[in-house]
C-alpha positions in Angstrom: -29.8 -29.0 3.6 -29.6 -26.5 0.9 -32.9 -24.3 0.6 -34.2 -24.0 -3.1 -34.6 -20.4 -2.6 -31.9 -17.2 -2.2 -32.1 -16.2 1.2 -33.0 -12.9 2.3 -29.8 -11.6 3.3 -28.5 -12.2 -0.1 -31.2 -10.6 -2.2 -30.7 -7.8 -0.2 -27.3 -7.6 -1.1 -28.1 -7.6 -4.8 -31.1 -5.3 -4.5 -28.1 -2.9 -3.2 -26.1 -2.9 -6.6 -26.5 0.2 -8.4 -24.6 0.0 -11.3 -22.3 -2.4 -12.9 -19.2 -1.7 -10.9 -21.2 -2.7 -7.6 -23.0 -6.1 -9.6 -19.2 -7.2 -10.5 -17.9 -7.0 -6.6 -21.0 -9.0 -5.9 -20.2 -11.3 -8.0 -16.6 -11.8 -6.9 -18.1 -12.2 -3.7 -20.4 -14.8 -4.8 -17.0 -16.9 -6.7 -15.4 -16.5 -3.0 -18.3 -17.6 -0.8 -19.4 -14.5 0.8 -22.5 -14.6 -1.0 -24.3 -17.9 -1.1 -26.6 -17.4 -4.7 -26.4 -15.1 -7.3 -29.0 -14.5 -9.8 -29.7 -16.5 -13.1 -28.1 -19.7 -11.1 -29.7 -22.4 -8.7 -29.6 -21.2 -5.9 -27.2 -21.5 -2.9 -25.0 -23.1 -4.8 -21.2 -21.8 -6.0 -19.2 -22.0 -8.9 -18.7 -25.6 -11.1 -15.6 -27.5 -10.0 -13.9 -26.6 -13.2 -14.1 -22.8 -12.1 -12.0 -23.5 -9.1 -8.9 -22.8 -10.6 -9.6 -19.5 -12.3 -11.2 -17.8 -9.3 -8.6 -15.4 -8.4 -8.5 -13.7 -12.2 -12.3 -14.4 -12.0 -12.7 -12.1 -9.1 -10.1 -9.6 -9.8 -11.7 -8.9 -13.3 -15.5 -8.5 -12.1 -14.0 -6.0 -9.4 -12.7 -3.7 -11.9 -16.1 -4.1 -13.8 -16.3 -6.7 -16.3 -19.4 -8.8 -14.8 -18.9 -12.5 -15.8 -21.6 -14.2 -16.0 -19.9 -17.6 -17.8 -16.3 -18.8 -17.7 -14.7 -22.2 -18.5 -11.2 -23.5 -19.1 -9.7 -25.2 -22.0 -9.5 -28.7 -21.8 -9.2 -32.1 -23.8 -9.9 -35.8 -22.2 -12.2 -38.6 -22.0 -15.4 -37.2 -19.8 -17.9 -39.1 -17.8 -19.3 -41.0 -20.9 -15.9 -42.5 -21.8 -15.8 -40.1 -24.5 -13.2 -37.5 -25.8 -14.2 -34.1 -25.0 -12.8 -30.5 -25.6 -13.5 -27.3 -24.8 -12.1 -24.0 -25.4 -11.1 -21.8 -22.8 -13.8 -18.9 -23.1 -15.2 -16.0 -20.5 -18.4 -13.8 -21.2 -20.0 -10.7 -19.0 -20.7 -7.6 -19.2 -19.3 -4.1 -19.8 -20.4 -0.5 -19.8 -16.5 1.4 -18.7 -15.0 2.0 -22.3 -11.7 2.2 -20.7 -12.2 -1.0 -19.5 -13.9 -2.3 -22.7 -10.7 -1.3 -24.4 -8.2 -2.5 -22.4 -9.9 -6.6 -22.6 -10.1 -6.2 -26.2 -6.5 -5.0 -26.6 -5.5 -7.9 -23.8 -7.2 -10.4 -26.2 -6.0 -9.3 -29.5 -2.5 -9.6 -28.1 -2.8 -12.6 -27.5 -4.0 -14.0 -29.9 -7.8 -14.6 -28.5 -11.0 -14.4 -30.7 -13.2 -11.5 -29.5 -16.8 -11.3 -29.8 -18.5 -7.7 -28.8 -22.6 -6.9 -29.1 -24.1 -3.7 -27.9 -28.0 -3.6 -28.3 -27.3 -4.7 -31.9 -26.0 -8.4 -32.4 -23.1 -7.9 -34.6 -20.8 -10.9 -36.6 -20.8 -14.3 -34.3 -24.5 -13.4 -33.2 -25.3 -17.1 -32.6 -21.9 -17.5 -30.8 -18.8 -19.6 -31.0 -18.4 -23.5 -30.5 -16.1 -24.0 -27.5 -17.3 -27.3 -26.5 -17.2 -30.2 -28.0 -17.8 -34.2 -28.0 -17.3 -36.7 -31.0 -17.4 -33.8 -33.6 -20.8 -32.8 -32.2 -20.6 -28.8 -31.1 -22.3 -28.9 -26.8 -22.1 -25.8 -26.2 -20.9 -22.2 -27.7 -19.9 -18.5 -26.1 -20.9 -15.0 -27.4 -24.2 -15.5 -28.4 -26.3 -12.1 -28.5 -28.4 -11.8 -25.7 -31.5 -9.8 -26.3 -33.3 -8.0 -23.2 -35.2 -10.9 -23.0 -32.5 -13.1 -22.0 -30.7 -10.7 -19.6 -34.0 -10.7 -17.8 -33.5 -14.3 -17.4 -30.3 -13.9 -15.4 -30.1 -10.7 -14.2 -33.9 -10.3 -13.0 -35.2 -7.0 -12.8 -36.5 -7.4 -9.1 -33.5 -9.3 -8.0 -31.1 -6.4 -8.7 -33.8 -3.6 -9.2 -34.9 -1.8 -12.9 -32.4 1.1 -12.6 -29.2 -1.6 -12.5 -31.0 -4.0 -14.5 -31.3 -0.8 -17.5 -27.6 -0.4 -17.0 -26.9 -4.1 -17.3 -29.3 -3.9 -20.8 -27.2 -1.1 -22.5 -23.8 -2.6 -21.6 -21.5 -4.1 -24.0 -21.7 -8.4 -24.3 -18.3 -9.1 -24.1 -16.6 -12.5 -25.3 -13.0 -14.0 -25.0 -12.2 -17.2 -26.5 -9.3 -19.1 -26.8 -9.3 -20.1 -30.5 -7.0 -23.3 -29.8 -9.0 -26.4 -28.2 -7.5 -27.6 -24.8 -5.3 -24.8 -24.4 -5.6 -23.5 -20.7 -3.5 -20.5 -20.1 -3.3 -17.6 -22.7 -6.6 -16.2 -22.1 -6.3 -16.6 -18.1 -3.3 -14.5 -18.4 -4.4 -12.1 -20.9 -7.1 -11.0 -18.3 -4.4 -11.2 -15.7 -2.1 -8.6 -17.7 -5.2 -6.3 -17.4 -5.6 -6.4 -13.7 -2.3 -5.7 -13.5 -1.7 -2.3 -15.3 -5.4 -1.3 -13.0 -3.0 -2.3 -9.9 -0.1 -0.1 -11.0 -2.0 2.8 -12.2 -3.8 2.4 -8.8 -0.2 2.4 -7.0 0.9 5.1 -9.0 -1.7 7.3 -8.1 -1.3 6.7 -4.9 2.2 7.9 -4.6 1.5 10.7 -6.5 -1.4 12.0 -3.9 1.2 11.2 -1.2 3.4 13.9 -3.1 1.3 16.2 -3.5 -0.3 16.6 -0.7 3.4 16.2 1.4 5.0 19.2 -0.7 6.6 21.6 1.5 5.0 24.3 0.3 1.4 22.9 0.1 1.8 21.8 4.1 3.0 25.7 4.6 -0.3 26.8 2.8 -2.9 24.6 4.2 -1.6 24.1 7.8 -1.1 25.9 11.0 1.5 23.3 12.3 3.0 22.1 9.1 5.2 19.3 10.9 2.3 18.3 12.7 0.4 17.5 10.0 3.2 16.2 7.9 3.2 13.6 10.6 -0.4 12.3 10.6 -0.6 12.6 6.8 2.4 10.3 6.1 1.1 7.2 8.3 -2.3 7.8 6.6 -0.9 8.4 2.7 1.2 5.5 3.7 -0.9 3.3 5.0 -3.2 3.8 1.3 0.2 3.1 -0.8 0.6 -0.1 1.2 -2.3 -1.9 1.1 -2.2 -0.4 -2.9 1.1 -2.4 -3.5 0.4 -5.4 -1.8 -3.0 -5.2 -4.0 -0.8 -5.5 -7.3 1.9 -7.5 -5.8 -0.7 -9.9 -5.2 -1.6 -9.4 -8.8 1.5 -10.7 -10.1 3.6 -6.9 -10.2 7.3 -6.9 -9.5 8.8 -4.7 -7.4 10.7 -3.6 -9.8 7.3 -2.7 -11.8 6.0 -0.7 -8.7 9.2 1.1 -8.4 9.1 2.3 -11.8 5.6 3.5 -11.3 6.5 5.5 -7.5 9.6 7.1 -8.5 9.5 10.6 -8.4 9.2 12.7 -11.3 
């Protein structure tokens, strides 16, 4: 039996996020099953069916920092009525990294996908865009400004605490809409190409710690037993560059990309 309130464990978990980055690894938490409710939806219950298939770019995208809070994909059939239905693939959330920001609007443009951005100020596309649809009649629509008001409605201040919930406020409303109905892959993949230049930038930073801190001469400056520590600082630098690689292999890199991006300069 499903309890009709979030359990206590969990709203500890969101009281704990302090800024945007830590709300959008709760959330891919919550698309996983590790938490059992998130705020703003029913609780103890996970994502719609339809979500299923765009949970691992769902997750990897609210771990960088871009805090979903509504995804669906394109489609185009006869629904439960008997009627013919379409919908547009389309992802909102939240946010406040302008690097980040960027990088899903570049991603987006691209490819070819409609973008819809409000800070505090609703901008053009203010009452949002149709992406669902049913015998000409418009169901539902993405990128809607959301005043204060409405955040509050979703991300409550004491579910996630005022600090986090004034950082959630001044973020930027970001939209993504595939402009063609029923098509289901360009936007998925737009989003993917992003999580993938994060992996090998992460990769590459890696290797380039591992350099640096494995020069000759740095070991000869910082160490007492050079060798020594040469030793214990490879299987640990190493270690961090492994589990970096298999994060972006896992994110759809080649190895050829992650060569290119530890080579040696």
């Amino acid at each position: 039996m499903k309890l009709p309130w979030m359990s206590r464990a969990d709203k500890r978990r969101w009281r704990s996020a302090e800024n945007l980055q830590d709300l959008g690894s709760l959330v891919a938490s919550w698309l996983i099953g590790d938490i059992t409710s998130q705020p703003g939806y029913q609780p103890n219950y996970g994502p719609d069916e339809e979500t299923q298939p765009l949970l691992p770019v769902l997750v990897a995208v609210n771990r960088l920092g871009f805090v979903t809070d509504q995804s669906q994909p394109g489609s185009a059939g006869y629904g439960y009525d008997h009627h013919w239905w379409e919908q547009r693939a389309a992802v909102s959330g939240l946010v406040d990294d302008p690097k980040l920001r960027d990088r899903l609007v570049a991603a987006a443009e691209v490819a070819g996908l409609t973008v819809v951005q409000h800070d505090m100020t609703p901008r053009r596309h203010a009452e949002g865009i149709p992406v669902t649809r049913c015998l000409g009649s418009v169901r539902t629509a993405f990128g809607r400004f959301m005043t204060v008001r409405d955040l509050r409605t979703v991300w409550q201040p004491e579910m996630i605490g005022r600090r986090t919930f004034d950082k959630v406020a001044a973020a930027w409303q970001i939209t993504l809409i595939d402009p063609e109905w029923g098509r289901e892959d360009v936007l998925w993949a737009a989003l993917a190409e992003v999580v993938r230049q994060y992996r090998l930038e992460v990769v590459e930073e890696k290797a380039r710690q591992a350099r640096a801190t494995l020069d000759h001469d740095r070991l000869m400056e910082r160490y007492q037993f050079p060798e020594r520590a040469r030793g214990v600082l490879e299987k640990h630098l190493g270690a961090e560059l492994d589990a970096a690689i298999d994060d972006a292999r896992l994110s759809g890199c080649t190895d050829v990309d992650i060569e290119l991006v530890t080579r040696g300069t």
